[in-house]
Biopython code that builds the backbone (N, CA, C, O; Angstrom):
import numpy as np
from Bio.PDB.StructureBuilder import StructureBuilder

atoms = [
    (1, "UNK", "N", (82.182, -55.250, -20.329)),
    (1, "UNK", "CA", (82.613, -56.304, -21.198)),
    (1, "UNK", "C", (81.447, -56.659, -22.112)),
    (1, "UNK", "O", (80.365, -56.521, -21.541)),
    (2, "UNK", "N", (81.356, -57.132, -23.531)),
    (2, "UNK", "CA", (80.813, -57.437, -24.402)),
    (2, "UNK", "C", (80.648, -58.854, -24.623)),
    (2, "UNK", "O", (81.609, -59.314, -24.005)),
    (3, "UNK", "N", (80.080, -59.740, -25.078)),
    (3, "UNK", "CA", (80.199, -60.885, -25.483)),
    (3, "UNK", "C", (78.880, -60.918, -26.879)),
    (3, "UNK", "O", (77.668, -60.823, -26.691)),
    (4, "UNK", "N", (79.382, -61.034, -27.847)),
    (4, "UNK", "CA", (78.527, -61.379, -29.369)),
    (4, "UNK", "C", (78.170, -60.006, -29.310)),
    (4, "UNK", "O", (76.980, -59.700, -29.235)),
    (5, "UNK", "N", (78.942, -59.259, -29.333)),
    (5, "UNK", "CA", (78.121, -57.721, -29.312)),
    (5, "UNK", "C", (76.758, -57.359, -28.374)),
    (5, "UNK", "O", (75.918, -56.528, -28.720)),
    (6, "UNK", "N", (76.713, -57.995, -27.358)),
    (6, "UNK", "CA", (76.005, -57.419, -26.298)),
    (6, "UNK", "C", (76.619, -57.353, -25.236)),
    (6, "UNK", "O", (77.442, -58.254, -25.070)),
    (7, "UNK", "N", (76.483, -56.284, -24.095)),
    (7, "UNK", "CA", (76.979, -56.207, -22.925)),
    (7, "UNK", "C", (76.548, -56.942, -22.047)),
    (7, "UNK", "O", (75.362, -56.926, -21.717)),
    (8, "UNK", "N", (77.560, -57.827, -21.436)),
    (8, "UNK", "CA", (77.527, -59.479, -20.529)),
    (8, "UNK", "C", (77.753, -58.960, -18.961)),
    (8, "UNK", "O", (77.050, -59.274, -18.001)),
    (9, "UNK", "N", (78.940, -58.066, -18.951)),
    (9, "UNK", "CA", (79.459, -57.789, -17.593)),
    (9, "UNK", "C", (80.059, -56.543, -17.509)),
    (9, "UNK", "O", (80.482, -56.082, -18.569)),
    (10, "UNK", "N", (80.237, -55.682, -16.177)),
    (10, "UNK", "CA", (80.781, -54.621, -15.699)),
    (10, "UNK", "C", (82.102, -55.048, -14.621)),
    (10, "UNK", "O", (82.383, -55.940, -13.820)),
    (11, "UNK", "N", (82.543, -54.106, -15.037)),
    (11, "UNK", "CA", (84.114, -54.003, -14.623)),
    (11, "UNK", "C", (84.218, -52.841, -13.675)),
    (11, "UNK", "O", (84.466, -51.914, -14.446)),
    (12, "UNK", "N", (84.170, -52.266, -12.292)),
    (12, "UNK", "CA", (84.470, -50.916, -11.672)),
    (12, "UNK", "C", (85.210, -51.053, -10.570)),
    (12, "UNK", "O", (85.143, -51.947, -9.726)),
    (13, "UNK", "N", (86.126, -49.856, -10.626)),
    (13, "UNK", "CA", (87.499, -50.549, -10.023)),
    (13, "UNK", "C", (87.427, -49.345, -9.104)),
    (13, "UNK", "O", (88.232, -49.398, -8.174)),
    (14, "UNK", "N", (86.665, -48.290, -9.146)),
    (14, "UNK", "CA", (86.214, -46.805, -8.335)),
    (14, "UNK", "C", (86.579, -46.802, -7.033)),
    (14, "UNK", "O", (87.310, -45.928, -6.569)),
    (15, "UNK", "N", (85.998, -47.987, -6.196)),
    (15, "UNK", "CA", (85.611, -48.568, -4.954)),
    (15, "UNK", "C", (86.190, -49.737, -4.552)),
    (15, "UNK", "O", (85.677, -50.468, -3.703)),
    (16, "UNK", "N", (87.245, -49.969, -5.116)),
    (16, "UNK", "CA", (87.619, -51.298, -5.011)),
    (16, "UNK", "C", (88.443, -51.740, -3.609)),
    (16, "UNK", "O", (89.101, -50.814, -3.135)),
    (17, "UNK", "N", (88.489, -52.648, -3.086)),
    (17, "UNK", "CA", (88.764, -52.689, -1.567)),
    (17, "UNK", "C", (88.593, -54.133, -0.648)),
    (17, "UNK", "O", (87.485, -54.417, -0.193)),
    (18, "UNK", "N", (89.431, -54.758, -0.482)),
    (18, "UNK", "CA", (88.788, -56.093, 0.764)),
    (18, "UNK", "C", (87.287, -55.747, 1.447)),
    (18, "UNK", "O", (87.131, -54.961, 2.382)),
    (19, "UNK", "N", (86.235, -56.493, 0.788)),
    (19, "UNK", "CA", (85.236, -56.386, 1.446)),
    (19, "UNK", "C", (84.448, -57.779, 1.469)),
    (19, "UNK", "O", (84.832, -58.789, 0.878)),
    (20, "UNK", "N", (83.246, -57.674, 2.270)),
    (20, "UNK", "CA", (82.311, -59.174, 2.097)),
    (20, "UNK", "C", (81.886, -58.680, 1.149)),
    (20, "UNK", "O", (82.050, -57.535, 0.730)),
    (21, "UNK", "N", (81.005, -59.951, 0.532)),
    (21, "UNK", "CA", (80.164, -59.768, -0.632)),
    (21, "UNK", "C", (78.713, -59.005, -0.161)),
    (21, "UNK", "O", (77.857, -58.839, -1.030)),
    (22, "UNK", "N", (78.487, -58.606, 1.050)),
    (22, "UNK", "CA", (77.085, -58.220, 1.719)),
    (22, "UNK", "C", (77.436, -56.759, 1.049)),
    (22, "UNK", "O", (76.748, -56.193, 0.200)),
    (23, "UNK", "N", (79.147, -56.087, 1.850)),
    (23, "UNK", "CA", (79.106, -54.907, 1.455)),
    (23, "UNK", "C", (79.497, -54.138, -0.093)),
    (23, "UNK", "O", (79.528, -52.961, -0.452)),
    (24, "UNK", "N", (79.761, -55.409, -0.761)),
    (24, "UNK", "CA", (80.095, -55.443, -2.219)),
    (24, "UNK", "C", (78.469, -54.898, -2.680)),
    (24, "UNK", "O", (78.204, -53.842, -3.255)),
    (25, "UNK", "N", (77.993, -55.425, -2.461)),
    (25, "UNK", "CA", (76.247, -55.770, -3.154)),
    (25, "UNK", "C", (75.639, -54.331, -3.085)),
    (25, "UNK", "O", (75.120, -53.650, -3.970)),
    (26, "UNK", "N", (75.946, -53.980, -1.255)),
    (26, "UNK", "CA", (75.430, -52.856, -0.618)),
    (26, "UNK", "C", (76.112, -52.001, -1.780)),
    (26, "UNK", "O", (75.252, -51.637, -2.582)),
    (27, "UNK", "N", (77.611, -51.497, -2.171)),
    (27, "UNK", "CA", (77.337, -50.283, -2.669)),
    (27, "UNK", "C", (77.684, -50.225, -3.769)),
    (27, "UNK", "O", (78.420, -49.373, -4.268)),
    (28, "UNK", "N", (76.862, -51.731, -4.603)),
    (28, "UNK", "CA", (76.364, -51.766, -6.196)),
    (28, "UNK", "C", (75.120, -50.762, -5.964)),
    (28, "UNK", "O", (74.981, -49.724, -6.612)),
    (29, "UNK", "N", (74.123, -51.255, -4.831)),
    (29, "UNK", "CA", (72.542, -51.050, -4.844)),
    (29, "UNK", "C", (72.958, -49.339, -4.429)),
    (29, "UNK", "O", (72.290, -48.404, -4.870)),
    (30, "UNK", "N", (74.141, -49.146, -3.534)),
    (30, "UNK", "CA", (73.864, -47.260, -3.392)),
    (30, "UNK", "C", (74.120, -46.585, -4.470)),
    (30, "UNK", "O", (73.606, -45.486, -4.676)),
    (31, "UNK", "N", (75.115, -47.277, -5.457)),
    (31, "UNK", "CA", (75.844, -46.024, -6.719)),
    (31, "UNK", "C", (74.976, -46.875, -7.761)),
    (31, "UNK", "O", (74.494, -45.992, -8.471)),
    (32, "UNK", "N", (74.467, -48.216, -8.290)),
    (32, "UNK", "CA", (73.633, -48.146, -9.444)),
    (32, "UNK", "C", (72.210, -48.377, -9.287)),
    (32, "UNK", "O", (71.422, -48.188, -10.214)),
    (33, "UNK", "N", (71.760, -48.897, -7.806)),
    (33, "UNK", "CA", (70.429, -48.797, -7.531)),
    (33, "UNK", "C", (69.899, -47.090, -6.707)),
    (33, "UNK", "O", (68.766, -46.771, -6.348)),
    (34, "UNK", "N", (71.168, -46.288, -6.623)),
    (34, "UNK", "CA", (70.899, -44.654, -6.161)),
    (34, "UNK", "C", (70.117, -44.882, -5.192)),
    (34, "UNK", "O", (68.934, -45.161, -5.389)),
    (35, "UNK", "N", (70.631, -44.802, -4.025)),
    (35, "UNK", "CA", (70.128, -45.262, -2.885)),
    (35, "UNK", "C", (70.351, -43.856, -1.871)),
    (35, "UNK", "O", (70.792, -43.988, -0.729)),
    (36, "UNK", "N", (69.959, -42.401, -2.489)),
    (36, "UNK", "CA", (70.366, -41.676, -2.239)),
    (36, "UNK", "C", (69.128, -40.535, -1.619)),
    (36, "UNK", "O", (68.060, -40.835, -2.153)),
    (37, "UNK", "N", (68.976, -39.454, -0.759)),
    (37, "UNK", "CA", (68.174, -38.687, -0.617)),
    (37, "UNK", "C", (67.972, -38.207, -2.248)),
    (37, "UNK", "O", (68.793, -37.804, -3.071)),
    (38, "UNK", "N", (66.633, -38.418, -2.324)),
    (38, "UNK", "CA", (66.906, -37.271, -3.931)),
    (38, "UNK", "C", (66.928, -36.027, -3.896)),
    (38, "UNK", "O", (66.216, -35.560, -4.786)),
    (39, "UNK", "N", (67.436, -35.243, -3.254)),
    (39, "UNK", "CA", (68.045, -33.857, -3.022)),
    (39, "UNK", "C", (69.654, -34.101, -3.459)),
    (39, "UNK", "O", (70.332, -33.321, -4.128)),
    (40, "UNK", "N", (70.066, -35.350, -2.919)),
    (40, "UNK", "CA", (71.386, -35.282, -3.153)),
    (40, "UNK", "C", (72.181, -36.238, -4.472)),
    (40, "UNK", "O", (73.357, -36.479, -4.746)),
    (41, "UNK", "N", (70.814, -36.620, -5.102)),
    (41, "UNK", "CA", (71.027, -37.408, -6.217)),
    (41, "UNK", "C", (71.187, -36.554, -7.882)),
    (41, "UNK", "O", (70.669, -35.551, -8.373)),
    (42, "UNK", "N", (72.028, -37.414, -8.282)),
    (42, "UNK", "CA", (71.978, -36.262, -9.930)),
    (42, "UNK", "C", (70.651, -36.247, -10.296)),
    (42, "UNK", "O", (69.850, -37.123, -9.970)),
    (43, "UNK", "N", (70.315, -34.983, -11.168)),
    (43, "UNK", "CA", (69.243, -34.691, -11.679)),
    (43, "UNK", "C", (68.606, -35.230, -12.317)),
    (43, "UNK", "O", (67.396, -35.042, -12.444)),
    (44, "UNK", "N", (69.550, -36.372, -13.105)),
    (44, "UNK", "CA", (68.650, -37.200, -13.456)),
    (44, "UNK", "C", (68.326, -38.282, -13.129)),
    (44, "UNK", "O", (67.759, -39.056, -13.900)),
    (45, "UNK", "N", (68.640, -38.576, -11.844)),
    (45, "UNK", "CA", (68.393, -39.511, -11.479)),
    (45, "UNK", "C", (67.457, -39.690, -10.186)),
    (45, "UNK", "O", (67.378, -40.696, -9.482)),
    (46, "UNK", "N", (66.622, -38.223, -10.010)),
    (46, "UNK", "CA", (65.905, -37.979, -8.892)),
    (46, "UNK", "C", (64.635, -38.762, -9.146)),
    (46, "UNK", "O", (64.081, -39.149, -8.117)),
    (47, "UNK", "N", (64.072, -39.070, -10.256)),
    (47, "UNK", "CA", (62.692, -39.704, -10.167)),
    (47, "UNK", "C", (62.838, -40.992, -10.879)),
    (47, "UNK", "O", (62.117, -41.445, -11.767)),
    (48, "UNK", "N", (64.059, -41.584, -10.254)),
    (48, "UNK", "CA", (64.017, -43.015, -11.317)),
    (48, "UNK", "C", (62.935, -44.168, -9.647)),
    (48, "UNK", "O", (62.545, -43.787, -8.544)),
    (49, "UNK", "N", (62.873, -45.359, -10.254)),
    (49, "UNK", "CA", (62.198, -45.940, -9.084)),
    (49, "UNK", "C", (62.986, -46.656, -8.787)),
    (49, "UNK", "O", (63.245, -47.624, -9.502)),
    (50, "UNK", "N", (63.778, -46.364, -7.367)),
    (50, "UNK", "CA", (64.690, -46.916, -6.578)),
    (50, "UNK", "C", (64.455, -48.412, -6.415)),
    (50, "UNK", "O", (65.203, -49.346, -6.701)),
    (51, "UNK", "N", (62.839, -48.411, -5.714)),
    (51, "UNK", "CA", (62.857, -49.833, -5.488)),
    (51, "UNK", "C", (63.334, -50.718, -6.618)),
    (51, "UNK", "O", (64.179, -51.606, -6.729)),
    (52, "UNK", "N", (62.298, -50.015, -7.562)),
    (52, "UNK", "CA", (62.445, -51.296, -8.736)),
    (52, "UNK", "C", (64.248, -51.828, -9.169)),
    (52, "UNK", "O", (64.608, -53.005, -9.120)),
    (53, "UNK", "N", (64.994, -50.882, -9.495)),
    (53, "UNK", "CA", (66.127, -50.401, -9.557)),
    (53, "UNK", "C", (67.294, -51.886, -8.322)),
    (53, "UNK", "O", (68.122, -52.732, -8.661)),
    (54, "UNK", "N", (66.803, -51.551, -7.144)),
    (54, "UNK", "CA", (67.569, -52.407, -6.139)),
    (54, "UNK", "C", (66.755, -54.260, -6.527)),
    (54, "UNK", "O", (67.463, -55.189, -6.914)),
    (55, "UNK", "N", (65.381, -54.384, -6.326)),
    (55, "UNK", "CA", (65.215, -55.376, -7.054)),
    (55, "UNK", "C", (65.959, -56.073, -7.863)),
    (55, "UNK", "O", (66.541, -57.111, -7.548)),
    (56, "UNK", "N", (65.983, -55.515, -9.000)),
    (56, "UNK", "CA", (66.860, -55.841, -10.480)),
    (56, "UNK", "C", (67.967, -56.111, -10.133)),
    (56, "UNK", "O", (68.457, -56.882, -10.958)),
    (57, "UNK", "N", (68.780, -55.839, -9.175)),
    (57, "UNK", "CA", (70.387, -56.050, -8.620)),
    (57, "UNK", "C", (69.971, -57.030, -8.247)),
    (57, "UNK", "O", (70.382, -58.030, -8.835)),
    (58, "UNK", "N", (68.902, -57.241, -7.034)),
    (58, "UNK", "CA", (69.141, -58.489, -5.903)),
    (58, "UNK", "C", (68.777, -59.650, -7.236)),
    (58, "UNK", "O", (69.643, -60.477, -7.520)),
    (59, "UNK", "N", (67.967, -59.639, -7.703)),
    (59, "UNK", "CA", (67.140, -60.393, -8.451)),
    (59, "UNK", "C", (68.574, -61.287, -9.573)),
    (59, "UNK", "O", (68.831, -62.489, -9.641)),
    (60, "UNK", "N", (69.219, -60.143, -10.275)),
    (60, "UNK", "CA", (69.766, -60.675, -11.118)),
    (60, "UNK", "C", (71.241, -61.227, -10.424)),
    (60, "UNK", "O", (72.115, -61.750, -11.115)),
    (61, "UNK", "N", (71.323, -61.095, -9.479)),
    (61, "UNK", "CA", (72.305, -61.663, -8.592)),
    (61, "UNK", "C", (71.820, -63.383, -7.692)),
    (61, "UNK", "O", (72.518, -64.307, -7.274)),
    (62, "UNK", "N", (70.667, -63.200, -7.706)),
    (62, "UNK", "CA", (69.873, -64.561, -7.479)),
    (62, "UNK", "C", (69.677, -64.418, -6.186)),
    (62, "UNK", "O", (69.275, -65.396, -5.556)),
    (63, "UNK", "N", (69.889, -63.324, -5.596)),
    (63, "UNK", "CA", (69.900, -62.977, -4.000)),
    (63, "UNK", "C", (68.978, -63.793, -2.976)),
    (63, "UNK", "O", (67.885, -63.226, -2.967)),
    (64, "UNK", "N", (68.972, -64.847, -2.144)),
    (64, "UNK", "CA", (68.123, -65.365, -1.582)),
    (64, "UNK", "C", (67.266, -64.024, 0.228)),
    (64, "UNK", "O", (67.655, -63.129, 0.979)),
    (65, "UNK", "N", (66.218, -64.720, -0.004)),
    (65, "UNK", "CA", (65.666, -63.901, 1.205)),
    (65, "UNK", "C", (66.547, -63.302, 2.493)),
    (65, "UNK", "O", (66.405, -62.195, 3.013)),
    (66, "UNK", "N", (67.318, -64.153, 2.791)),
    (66, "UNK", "CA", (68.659, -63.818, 4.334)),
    (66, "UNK", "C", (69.609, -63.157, 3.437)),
    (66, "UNK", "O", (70.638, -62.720, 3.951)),
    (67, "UNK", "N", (69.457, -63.037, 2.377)),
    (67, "UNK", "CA", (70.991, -62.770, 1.411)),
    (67, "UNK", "C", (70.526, -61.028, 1.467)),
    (67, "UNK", "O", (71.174, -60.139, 2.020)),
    (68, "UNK", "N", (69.518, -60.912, 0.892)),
    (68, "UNK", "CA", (68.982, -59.212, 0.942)),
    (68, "UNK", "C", (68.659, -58.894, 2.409)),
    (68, "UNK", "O", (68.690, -57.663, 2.412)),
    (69, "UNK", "N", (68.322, -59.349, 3.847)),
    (69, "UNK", "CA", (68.514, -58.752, 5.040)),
    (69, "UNK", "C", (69.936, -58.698, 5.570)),
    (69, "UNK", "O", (70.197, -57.827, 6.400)),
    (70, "UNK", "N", (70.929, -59.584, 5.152)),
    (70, "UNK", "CA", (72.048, -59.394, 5.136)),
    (70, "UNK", "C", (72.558, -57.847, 4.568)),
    (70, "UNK", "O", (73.268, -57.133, 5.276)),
    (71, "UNK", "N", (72.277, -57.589, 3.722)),
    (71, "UNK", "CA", (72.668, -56.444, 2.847)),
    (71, "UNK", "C", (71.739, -55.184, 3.334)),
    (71, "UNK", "O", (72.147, -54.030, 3.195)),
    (72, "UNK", "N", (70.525, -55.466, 3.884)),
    (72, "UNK", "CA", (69.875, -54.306, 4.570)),
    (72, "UNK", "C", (70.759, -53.680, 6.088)),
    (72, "UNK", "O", (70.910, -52.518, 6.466)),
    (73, "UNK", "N", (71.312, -55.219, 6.818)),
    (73, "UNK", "CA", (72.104, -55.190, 8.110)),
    (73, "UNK", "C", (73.293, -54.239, 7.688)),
    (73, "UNK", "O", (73.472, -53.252, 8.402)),
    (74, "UNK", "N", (74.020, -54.409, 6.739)),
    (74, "UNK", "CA", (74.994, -53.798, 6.195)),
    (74, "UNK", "C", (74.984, -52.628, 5.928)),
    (74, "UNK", "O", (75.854, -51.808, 6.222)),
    (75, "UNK", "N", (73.575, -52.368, 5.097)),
    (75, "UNK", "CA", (73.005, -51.042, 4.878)),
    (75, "UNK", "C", (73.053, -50.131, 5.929)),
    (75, "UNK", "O", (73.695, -49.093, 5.765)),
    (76, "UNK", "N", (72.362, -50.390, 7.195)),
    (76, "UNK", "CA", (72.340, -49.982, 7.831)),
    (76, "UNK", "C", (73.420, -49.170, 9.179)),
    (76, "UNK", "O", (73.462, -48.099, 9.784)),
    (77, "UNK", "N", (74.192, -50.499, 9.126)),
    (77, "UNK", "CA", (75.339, -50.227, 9.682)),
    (77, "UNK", "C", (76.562, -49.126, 9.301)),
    (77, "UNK", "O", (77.107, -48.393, 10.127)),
    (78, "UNK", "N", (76.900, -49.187, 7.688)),
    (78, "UNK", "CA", (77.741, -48.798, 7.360)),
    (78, "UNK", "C", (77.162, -47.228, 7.155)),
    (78, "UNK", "O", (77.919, -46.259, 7.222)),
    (79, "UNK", "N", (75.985, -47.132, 6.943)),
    (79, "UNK", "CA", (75.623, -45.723, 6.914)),
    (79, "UNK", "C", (75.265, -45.073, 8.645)),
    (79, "UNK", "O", (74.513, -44.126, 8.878)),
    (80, "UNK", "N", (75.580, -45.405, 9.073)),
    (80, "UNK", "CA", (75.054, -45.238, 10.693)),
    (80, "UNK", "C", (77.510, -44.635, 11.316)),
    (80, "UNK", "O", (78.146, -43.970, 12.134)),
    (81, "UNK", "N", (77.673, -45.424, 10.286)),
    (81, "UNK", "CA", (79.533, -45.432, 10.584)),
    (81, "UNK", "C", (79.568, -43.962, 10.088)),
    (81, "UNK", "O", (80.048, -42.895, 10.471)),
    (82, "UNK", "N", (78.893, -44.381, 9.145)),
    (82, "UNK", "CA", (79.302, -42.822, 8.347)),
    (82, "UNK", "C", (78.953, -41.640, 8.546)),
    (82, "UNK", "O", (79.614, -40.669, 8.176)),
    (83, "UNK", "N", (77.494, -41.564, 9.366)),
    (83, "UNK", "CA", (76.985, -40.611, 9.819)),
    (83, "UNK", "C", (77.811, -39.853, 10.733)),
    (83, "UNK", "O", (78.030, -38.642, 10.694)),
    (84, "UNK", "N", (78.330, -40.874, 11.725)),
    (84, "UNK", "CA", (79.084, -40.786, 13.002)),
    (84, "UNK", "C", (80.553, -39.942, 11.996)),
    (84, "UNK", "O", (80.846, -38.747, 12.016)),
    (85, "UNK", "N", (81.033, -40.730, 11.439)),
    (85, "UNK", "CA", (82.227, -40.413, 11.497)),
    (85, "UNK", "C", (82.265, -38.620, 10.832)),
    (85, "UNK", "O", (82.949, -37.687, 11.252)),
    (86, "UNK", "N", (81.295, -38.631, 9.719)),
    (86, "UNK", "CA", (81.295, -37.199, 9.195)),
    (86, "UNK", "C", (81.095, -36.219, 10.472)),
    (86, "UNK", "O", (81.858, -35.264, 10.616)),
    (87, "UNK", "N", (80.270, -36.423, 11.199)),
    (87, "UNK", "CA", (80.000, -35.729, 12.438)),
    (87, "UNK", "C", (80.956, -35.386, 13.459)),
    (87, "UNK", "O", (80.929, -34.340, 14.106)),
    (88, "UNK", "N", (81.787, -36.290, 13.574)),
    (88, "UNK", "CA", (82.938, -35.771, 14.510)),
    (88, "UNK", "C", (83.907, -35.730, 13.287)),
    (88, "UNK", "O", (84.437, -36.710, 13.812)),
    (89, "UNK", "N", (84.470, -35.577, 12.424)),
    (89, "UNK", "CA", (85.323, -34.675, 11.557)),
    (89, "UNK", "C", (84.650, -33.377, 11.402)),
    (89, "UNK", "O", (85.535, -32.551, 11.175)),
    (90, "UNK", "N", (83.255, -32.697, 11.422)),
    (90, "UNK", "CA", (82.869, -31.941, 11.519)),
    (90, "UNK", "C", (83.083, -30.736, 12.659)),
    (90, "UNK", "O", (83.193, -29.511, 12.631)),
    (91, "UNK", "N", (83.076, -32.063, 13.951)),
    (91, "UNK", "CA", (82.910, -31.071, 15.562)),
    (91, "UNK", "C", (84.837, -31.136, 15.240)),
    (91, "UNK", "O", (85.155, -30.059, 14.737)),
    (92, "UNK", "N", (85.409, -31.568, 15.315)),
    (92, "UNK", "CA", (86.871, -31.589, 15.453)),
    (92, "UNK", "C", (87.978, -30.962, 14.353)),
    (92, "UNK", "O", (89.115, -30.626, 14.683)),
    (93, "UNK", "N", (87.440, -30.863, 12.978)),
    (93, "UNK", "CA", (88.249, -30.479, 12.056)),
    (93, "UNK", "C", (87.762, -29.211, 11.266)),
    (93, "UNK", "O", (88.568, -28.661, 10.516)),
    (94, "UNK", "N", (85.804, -28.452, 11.461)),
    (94, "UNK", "CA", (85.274, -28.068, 11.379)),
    (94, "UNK", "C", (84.452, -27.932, 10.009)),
    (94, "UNK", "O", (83.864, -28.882, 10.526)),
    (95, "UNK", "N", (84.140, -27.817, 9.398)),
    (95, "UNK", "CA", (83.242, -27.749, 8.415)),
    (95, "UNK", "C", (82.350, -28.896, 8.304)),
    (95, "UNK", "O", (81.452, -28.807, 9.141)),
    (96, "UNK", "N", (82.283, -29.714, 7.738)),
    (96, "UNK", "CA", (81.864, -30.913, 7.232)),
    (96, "UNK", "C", (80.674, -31.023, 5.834)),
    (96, "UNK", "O", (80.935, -30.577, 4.717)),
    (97, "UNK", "N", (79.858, -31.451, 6.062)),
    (97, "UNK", "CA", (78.818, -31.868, 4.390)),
    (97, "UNK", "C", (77.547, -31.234, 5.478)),
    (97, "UNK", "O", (76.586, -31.903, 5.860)),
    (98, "UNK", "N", (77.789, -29.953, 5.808)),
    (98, "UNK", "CA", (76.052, -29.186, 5.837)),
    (98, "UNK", "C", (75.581, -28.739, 4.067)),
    (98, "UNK", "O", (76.243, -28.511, 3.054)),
    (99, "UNK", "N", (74.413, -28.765, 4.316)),
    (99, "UNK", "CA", (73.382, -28.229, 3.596)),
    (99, "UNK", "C", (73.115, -27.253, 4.026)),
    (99, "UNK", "O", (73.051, -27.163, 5.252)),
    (100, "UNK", "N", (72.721, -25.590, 2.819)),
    (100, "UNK", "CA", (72.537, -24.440, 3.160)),
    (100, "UNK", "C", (71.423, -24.251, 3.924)),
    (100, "UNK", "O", (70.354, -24.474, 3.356)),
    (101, "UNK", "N", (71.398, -23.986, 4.779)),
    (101, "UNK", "CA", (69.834, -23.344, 5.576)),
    (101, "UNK", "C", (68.641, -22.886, 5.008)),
    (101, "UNK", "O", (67.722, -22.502, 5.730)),
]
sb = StructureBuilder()
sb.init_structure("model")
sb.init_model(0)
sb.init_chain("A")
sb.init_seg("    ")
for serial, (resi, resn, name, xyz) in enumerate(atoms, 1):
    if name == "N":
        sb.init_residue(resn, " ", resi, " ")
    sb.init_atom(name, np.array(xyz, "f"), 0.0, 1.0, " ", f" {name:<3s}", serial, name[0])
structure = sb.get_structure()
């Protein structure tokens, strides 16, 4: 969205889903703060500086101190779900997201 000819706000509907605002935040900071192995990140986006990058989210969101360990708890969790779950769709349905040897 625009306002006086500058861009005010984003609109992404990609991911959209009943969630808290912890895991809302969480995967602003994974898809625009690239919160990604950089092996598995686009090319151009392998040497941007992550930290600074997730900062700028929490920051311009006004994120208080419990507000960003909140979102680390989340972090953590939901990628720990995911690990799991790719892993047994892997052992049970067979293939899964290996990397070539």
């Amino acid at each position: 969205m625009f306002r006086d000819g500058r861009a005010y706000a984003l609109i992404d509907f990609d991911l959209a889903q009943p969630v808290t605002w912890a895991v809302e935040m969480f995967k602003a900071m994974l898809w625009w703060g690239t919160l990604f192995d950089p092996c598995d990140a686009d090319p151009l986006l392998r040497h941007v500086d992550v930290p600074r990058r997730v900062r700028i989210l929490a920051d311009s969101y006004g994120l208080s101190g419990t507000d960003r360990e909140r979102i680390m708890e989340v972090a953590m969790l939901r990628t720990r779900r995911s690990w799991h779950l790719m892993r047994l769709r892997a052992q049970t349905l067979g293939g899964g997201w290996q990397r070539p040897g």
